[in-house]
DRENFIMI-430017 format. One record per residue (C-alpha): residue number from 1; residue in one letter; x, y, z. Coordinates in steps of 0.2 Angstrom, whole numbers, plus 5000, padded with zeros to 4 digits. Layout:
BEGIN
<site><num>NUM</num><residu>A</residu><u>X</u><v>Y</v><w>Z</w></site>
...
This chain:
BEGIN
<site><num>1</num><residu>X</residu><u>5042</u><v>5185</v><w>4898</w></site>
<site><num>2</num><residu>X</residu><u>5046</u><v>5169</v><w>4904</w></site>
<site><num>3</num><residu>X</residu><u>5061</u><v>5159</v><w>4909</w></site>
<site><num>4</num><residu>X</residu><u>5055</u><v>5146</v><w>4895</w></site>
<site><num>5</num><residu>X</residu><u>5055</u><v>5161</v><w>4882</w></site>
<site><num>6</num><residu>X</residu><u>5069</u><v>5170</v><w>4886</w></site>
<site><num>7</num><residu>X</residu><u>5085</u><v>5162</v><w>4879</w></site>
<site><num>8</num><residu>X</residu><u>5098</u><v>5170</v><w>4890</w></site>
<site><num>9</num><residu>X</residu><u>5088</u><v>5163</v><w>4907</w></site>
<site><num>10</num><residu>X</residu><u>5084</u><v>5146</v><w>4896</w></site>
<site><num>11</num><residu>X</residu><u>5101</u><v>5139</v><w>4891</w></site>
<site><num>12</num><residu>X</residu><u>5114</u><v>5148</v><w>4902</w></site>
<site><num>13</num><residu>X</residu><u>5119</u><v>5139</v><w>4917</w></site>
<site><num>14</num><residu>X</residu><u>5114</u><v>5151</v><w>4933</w></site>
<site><num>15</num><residu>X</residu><u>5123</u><v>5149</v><w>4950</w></site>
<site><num>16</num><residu>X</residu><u>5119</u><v>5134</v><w>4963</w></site>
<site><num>17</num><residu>X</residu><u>5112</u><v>5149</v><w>4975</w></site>
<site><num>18</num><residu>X</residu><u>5102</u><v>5156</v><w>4961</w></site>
<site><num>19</num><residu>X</residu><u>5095</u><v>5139</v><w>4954</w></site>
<site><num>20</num><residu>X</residu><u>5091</u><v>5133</v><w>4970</w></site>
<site><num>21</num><residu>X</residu><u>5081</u><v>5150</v><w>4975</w></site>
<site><num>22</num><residu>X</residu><u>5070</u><v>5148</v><w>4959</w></site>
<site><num>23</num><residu>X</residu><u>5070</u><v>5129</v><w>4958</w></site>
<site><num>24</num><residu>X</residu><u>5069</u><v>5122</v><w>4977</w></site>
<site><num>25</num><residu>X</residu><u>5055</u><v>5137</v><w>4983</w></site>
<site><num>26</num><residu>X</residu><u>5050</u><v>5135</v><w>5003</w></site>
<site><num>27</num><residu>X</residu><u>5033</u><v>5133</v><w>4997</w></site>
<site><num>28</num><residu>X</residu><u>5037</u><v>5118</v><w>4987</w></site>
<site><num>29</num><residu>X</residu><u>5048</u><v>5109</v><w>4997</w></site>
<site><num>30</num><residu>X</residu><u>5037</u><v>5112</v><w>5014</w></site>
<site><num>31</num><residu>X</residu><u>5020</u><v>5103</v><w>5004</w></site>
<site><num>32</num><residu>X</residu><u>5014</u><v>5086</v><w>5015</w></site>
<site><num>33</num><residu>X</residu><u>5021</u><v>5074</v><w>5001</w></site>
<site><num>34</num><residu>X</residu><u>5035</u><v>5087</v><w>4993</w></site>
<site><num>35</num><residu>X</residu><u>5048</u><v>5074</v><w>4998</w></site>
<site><num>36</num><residu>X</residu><u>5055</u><v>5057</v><w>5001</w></site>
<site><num>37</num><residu>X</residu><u>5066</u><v>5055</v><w>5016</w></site>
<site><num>38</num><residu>X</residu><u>5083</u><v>5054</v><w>5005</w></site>
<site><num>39</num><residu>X</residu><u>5077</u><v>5070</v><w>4996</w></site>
<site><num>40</num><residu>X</residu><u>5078</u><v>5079</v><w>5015</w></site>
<site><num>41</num><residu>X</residu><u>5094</u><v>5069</v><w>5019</w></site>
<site><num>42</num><residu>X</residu><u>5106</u><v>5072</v><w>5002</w></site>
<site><num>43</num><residu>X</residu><u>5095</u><v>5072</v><w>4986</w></site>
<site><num>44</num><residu>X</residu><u>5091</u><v>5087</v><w>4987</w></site>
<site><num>45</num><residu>X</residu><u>5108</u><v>5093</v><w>4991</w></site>
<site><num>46</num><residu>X</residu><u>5115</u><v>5086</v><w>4976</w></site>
<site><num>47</num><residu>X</residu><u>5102</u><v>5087</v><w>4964</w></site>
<site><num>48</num><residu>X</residu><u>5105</u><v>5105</v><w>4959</w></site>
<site><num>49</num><residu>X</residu><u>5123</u><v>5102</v><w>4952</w></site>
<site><num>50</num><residu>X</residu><u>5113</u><v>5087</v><w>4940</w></site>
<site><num>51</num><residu>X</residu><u>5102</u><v>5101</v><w>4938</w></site>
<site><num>52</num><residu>X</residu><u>5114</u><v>5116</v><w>4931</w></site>
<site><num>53</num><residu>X</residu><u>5120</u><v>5101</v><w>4917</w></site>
<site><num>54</num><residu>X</residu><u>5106</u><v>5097</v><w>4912</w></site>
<site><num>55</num><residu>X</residu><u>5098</u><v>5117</v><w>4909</w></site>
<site><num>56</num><residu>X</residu><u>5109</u><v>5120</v><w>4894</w></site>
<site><num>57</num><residu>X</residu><u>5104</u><v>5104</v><w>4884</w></site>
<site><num>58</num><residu>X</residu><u>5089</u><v>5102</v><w>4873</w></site>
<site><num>59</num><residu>X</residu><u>5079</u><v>5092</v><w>4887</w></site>
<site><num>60</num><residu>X</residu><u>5064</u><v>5098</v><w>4894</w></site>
<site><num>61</num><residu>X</residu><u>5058</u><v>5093</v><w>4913</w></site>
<site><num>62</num><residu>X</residu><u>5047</u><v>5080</v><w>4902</w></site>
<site><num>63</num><residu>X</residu><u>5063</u><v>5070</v><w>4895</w></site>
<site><num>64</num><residu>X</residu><u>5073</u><v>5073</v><w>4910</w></site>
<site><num>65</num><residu>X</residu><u>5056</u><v>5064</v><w>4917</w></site>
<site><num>66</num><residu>X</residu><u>5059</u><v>5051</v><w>4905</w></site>
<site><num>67</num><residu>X</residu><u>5077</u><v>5048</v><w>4912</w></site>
<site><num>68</num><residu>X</residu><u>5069</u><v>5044</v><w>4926</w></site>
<site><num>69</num><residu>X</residu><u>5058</u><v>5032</v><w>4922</w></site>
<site><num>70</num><residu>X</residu><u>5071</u><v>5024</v><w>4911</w></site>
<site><num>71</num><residu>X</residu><u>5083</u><v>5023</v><w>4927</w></site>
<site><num>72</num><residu>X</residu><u>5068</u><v>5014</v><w>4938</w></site>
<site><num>73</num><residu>X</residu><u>5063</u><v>5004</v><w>4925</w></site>
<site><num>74</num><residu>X</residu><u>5082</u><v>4998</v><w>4924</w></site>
<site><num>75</num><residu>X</residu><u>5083</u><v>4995</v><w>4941</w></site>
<site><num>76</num><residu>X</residu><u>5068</u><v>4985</v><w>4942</w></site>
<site><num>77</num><residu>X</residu><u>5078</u><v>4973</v><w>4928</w></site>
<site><num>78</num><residu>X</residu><u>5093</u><v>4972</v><w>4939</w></site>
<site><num>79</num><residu>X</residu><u>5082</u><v>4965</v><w>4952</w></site>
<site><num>80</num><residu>X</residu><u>5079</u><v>4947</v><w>4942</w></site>
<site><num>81</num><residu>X</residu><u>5099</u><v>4947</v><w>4941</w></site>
<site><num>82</num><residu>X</residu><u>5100</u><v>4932</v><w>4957</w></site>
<site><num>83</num><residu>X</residu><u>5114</u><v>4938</v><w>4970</w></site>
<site><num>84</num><residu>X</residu><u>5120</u><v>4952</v><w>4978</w></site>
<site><num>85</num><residu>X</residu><u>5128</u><v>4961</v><w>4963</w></site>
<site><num>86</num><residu>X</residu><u>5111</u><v>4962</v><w>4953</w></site>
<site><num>87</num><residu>X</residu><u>5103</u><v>4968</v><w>4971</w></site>
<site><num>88</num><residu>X</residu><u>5117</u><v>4981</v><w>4971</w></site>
<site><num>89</num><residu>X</residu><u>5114</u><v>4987</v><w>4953</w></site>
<site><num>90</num><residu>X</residu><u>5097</u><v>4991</v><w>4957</w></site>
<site><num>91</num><residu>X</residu><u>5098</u><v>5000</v><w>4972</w></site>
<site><num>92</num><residu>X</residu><u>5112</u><v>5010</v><w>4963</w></site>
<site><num>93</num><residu>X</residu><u>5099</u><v>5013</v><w>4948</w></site>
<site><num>94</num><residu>X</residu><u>5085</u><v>5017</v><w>4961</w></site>
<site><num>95</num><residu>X</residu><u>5097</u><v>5031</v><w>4970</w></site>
<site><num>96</num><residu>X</residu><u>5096</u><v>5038</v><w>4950</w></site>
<site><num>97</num><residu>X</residu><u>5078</u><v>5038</v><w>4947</w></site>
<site><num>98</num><residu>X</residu><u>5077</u><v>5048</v><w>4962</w></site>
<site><num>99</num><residu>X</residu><u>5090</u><v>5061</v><w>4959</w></site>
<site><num>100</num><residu>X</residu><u>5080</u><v>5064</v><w>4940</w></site>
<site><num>101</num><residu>X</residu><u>5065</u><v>5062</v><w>4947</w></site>
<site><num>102</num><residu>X</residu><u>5072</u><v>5079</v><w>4961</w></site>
<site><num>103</num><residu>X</residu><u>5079</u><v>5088</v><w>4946</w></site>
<site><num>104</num><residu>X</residu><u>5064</u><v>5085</v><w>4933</w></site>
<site><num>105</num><residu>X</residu><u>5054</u><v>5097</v><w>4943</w></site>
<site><num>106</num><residu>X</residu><u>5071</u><v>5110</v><w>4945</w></site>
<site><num>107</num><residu>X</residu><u>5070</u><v>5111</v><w>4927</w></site>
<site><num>108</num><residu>X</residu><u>5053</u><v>5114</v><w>4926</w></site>
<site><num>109</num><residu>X</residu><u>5051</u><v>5129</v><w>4937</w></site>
<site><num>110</num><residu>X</residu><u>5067</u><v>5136</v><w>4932</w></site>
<site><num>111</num><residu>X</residu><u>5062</u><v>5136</v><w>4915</w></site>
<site><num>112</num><residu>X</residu><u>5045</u><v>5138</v><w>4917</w></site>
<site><num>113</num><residu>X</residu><u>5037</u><v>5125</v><w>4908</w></site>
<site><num>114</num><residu>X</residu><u>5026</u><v>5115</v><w>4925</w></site>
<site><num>115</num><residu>X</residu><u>5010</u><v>5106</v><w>4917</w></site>
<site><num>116</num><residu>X</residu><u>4996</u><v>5095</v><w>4920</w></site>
<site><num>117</num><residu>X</residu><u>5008</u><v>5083</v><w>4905</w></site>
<site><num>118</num><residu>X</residu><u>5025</u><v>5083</v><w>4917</w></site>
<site><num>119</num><residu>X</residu><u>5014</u><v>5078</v><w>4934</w></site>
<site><num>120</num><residu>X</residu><u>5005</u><v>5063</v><w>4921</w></site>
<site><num>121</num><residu>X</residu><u>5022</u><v>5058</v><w>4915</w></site>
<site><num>122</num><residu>X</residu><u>5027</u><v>5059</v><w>4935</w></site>
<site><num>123</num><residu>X</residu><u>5017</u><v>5046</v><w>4941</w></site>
<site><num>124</num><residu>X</residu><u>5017</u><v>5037</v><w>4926</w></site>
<site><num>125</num><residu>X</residu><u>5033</u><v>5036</v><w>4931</w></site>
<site><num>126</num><residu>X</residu><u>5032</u><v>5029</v><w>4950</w></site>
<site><num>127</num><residu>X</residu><u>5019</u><v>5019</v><w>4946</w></site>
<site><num>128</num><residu>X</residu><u>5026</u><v>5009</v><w>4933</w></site>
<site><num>129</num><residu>X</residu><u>5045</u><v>5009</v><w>4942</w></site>
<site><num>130</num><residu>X</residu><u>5038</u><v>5000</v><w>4958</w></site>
<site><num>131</num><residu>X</residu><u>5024</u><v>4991</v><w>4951</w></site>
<site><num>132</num><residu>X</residu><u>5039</u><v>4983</v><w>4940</w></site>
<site><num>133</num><residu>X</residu><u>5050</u><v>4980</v><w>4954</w></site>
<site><num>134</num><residu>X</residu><u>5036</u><v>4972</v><w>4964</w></site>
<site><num>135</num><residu>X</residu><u>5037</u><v>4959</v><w>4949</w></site>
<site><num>136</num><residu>X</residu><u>5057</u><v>4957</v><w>4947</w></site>
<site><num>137</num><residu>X</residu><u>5056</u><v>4953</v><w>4964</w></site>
<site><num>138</num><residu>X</residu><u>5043</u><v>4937</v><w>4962</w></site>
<site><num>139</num><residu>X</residu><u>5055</u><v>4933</v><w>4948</w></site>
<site><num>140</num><residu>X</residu><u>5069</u><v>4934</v><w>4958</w></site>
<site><num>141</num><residu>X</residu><u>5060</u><v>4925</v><w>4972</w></site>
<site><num>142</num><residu>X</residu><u>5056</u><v>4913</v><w>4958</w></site>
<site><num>143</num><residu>X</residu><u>5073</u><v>4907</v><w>4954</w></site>
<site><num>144</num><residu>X</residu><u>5068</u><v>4906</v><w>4934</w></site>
<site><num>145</num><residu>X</residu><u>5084</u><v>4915</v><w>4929</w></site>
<site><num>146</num><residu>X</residu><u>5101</u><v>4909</v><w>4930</w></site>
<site><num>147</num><residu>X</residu><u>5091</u><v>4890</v><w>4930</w></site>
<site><num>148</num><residu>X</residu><u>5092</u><v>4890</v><w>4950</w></site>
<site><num>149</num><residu>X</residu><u>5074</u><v>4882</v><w>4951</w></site>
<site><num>150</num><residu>X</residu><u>5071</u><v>4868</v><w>4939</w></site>
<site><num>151</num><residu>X</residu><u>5054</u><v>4866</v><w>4949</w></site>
<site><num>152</num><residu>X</residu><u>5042</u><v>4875</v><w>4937</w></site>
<site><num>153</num><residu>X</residu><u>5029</u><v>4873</v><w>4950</w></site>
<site><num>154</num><residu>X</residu><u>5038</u><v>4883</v><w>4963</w></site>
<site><num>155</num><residu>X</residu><u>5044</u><v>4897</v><w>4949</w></site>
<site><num>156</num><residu>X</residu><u>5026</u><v>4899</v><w>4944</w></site>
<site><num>157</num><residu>X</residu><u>5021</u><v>4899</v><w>4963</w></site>
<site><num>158</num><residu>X</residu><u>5033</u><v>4913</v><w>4968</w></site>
<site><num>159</num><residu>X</residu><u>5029</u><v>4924</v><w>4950</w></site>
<site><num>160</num><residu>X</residu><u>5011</u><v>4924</v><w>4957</w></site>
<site><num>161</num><residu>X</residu><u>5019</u><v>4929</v><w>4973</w></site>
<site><num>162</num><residu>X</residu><u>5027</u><v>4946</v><w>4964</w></site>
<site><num>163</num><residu>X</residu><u>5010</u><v>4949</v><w>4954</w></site>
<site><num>164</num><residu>X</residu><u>5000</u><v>4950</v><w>4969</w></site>
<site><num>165</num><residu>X</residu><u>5014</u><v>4961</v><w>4978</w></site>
<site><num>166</num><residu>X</residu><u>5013</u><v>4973</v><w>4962</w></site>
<site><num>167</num><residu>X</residu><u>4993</u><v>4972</v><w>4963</w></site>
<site><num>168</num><residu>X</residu><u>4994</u><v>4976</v><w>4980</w></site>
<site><num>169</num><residu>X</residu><u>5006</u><v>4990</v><w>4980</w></site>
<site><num>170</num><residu>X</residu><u>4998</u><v>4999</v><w>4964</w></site>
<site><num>171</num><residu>X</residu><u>4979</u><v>4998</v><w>4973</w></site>
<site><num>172</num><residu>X</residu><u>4991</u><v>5008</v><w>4988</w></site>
<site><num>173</num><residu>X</residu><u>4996</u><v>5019</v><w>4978</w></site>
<site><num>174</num><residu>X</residu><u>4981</u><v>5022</v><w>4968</w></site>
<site><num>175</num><residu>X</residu><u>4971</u><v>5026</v><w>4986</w></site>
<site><num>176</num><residu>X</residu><u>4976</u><v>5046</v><w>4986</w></site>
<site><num>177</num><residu>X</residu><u>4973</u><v>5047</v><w>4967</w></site>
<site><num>178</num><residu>X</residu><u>4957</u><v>5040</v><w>4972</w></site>
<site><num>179</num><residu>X</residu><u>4954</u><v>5053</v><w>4984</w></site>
<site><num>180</num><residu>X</residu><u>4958</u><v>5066</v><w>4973</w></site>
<site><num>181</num><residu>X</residu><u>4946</u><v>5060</v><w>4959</w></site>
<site><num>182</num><residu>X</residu><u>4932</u><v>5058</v><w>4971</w></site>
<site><num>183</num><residu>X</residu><u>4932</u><v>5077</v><w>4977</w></site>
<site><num>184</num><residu>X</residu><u>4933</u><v>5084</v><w>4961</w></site>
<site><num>185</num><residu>X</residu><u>4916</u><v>5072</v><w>4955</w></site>
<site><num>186</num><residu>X</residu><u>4909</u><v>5077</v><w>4970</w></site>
<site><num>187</num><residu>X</residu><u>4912</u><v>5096</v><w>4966</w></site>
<site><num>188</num><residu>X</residu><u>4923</u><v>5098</v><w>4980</w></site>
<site><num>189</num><residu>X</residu><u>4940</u><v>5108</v><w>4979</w></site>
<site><num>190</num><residu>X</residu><u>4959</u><v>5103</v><w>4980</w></site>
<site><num>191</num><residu>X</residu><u>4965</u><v>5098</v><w>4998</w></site>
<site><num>192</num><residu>X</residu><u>4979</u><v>5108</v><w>5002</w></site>
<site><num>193</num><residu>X</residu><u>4995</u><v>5098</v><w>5002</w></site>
<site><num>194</num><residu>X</residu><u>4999</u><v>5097</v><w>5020</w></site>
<site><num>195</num><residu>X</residu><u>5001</u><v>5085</v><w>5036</w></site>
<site><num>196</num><residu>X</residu><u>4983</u><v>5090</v><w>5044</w></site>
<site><num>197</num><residu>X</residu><u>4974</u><v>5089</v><w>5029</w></site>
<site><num>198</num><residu>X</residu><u>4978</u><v>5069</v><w>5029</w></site>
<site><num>199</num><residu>X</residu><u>4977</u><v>5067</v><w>5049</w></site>
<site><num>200</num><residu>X</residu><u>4965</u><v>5054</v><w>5057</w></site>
<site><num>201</num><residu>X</residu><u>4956</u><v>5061</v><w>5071</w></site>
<site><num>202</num><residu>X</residu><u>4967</u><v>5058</v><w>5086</w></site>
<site><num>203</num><residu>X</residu><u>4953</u><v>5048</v><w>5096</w></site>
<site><num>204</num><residu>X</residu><u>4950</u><v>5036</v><w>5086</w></site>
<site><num>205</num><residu>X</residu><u>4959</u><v>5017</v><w>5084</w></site>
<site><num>206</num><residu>X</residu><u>4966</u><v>5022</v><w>5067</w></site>
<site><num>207</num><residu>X</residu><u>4971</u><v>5039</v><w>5075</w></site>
<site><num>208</num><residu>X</residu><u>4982</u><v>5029</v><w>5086</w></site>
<site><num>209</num><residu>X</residu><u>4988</u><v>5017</v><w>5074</w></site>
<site><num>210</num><residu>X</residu><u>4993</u><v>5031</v><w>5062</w></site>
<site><num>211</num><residu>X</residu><u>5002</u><v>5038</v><w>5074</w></site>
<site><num>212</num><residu>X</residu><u>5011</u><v>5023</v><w>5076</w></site>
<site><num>213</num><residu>X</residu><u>5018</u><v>5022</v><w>5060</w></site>
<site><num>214</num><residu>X</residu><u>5023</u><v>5037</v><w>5059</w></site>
<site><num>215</num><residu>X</residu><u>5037</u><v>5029</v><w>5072</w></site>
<site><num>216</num><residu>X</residu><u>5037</u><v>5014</v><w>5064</w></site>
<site><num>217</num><residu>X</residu><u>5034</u><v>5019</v><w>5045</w></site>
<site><num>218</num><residu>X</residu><u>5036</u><v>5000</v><w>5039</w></site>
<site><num>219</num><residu>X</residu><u>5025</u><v>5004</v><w>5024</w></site>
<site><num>220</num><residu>X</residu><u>5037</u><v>5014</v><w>5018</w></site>
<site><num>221</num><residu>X</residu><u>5047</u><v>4997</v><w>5010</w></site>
<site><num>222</num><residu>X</residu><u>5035</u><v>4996</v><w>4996</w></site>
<site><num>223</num><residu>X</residu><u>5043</u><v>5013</v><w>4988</w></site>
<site><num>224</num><residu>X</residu><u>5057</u><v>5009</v><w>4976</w></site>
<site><num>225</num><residu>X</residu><u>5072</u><v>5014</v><w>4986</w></site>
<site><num>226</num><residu>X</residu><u>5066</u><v>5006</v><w>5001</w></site>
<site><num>227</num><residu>X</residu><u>5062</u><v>4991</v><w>4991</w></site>
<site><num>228</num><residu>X</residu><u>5080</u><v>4991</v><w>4982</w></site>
<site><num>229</num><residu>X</residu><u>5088</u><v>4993</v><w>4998</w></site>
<site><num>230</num><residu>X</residu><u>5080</u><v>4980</v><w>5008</w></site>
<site><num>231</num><residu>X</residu><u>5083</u><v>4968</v><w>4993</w></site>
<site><num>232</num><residu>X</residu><u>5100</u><v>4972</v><w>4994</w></site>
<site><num>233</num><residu>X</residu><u>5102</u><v>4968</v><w>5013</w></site>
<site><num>234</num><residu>X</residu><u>5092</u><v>4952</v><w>5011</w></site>
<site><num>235</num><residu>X</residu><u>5104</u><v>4947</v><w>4995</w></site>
<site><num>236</num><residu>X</residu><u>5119</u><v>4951</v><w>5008</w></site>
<site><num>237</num><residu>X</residu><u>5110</u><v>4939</v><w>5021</w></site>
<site><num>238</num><residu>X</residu><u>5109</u><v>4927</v><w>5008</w></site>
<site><num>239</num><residu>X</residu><u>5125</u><v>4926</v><w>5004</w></site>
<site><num>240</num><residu>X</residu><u>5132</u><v>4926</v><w>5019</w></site>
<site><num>241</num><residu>X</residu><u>5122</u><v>4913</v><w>5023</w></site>
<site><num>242</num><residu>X</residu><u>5125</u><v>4903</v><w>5010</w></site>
<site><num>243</num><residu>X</residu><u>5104</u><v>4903</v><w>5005</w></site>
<site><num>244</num><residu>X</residu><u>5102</u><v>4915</v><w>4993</w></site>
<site><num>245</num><residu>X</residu><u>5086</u><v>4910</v><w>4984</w></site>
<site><num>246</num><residu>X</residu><u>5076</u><v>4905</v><w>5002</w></site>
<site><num>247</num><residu>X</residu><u>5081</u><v>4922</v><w>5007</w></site>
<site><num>248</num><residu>X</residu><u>5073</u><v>4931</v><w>4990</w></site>
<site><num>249</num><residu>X</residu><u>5059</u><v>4918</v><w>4993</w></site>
<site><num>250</num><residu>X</residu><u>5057</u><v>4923</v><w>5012</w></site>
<site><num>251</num><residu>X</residu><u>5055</u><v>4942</v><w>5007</w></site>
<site><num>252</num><residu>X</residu><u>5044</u><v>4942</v><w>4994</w></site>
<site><num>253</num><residu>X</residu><u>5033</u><v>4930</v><w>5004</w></site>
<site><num>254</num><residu>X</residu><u>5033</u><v>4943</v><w>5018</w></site>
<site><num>255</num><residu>X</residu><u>5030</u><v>4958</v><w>5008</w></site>
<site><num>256</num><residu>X</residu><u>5015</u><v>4951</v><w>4997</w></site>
<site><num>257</num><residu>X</residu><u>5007</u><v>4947</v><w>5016</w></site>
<site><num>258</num><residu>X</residu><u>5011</u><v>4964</v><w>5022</w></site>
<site><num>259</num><residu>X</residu><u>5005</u><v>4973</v><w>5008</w></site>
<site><num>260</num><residu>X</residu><u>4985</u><v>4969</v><w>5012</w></site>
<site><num>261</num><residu>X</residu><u>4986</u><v>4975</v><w>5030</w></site>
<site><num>262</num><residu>X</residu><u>4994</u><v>4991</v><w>5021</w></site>
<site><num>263</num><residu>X</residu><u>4982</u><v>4994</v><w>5008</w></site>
<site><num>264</num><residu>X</residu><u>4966</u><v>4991</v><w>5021</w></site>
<site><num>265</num><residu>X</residu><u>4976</u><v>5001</v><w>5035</w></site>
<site><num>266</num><residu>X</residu><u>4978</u><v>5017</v><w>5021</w></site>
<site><num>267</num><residu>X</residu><u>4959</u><v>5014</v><w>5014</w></site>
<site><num>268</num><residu>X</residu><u>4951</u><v>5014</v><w>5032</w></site>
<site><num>269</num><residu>X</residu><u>4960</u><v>5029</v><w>5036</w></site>
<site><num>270</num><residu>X</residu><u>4956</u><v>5039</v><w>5021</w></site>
<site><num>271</num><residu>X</residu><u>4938</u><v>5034</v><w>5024</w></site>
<site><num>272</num><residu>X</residu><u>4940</u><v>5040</v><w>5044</w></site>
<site><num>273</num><residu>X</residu><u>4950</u><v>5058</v><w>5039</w></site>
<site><num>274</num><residu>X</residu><u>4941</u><v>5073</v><w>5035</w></site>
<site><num>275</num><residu>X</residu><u>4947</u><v>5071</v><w>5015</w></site>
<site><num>276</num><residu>X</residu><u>4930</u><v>5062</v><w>5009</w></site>
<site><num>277</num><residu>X</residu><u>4919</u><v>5073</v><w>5021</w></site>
<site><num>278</num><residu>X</residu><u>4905</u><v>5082</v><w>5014</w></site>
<site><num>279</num><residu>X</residu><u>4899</u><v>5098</v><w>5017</w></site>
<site><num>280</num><residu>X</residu><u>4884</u><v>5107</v><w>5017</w></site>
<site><num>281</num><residu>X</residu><u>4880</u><v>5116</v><w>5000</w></site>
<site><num>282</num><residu>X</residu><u>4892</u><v>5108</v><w>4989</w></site>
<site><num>283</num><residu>X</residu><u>4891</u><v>5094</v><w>4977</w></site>
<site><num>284</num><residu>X</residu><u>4889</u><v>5077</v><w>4982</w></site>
């Protein structure tokens, strides 16, 4: 019987060390791309007790799924609100959507009910959340609301400015999706979730240059936290400074430049690892 079938397991609330033995498993948390770094740091410290209140409740991992999009979809809104308290709001709504989006999965393996619908509903989820915040912040950039840029020329100019960042960041994103779609036409099996399976060889330029992000991960700021939080500092900036809307403006300029090196730095390397490489005997 399983945890999903057996009421007693299903709706009473287990002990932290018991929930967190089922729910965060070595072998899950240990994958290449289990975590984001606040997962490491504290989400994944706190995201049990959320966790133990939300087993007894009706939802299932796909509604606690939901939440999550809700929350990033929220935070994306707070983003259009000008000044520091809308920046705040969102970076607050971001730390949400990744506490929900830690204790989705928790729920799912405790109760037994991981599918193919609750990974969909997943990235649904992540892509929709930064794709939208890519756009708040070309409207925030744009100074349309709150009537801070009467210039409809420059408020068109820095929308277009948050459409390409959200073009650019979705293409990112889309690149190991990609990769797993390409295998599977070519008859090839899963990659196993792991560091080495996504390394550049270490002679080559793009070896090198992975390497170096790795120290200086700056393509991390196109994830939602990372976006809300450098938001925030650049609306504190702002303030202080007393230029609020060329600070927006400066950031969303630098990140819709930033993005292209990104998404032809990630495609050149996937093209350069051993994900795409054919062997002999299977399908191509």
């Amino acid at each position: 019987m399983s945890r999903s079938d057996d009421p007693d397991r299903r709706d009473v609330r287990p002990s932290l060390a018991e929930l967190r033995s089922v729910s965060q498993p070595s072998d899950v948390l240990a994958r290449g791309s289990a975590e984001h770094w606040t997962g490491d740091l504290y989400l994944r410290r706190i995201s049990p007790y959320l966790t133990r209140l939300l087993l007894p409740t009706s939802l299932t991992a796909n509604g606690v799924t939901v939440l999550m999009m809700l929350a990033g979809w929220a935070a994306a809104a707070a983003l259009v609100v000008p000044g520091v308290w809308g920046a705040l709001l969102g970076a607050l709504l971001a730390q949400l959507q990744m506490l929900l989006d830690c204790s989705d999965g928790e729920v799912a393996r405790w109760k037994g009910l991981s599918g193919p619908s609750g990974i969909f509903l997943d990235k649904v989820g992540h892509y929709t959340v930064e794709g939208l915040m890519a756009l708040a912040l070309g409207l925030r950039a744009s100074g349309l609301v709150g009537g801070q840029e009467p210039d409809q020329a420059q408020v068109w100019r820095y929308a277009f400015l948050g459409a390409f960042l959200a073009a650019g960041l979705l293409l990112n994103k889309s690149l190991n999706d990609m990769v797993h779609a390409s295998r599977a036409a070519a008859g090839l099996g899963p990659l196993p979730d792991t560091a080495a399976a996504r390394s550049v060889a270490p002679r080559t330029l793009l070896g090198r240059a992975r390497r170096l992000a790795r120290w200086l991960p700056f393509h991390r700021v196109f994830h939602s936290i990372e976006m809300t939080l450098l938001t925030l500092a650049v609306a504190i900036a702002g303030a202080g400074l007393g230029e609020e809307l060329a600070a927006a403006r400066l950031q969303v300029l630098v990140m819709a430049v930033a993005i292209v090196p990104v998404v032809v730095g990630h495609a050149l390397a996937i093209l350069a690892s051993p994900r795409l490489r054919h062997h002999r005997g299977r399908a191509t």
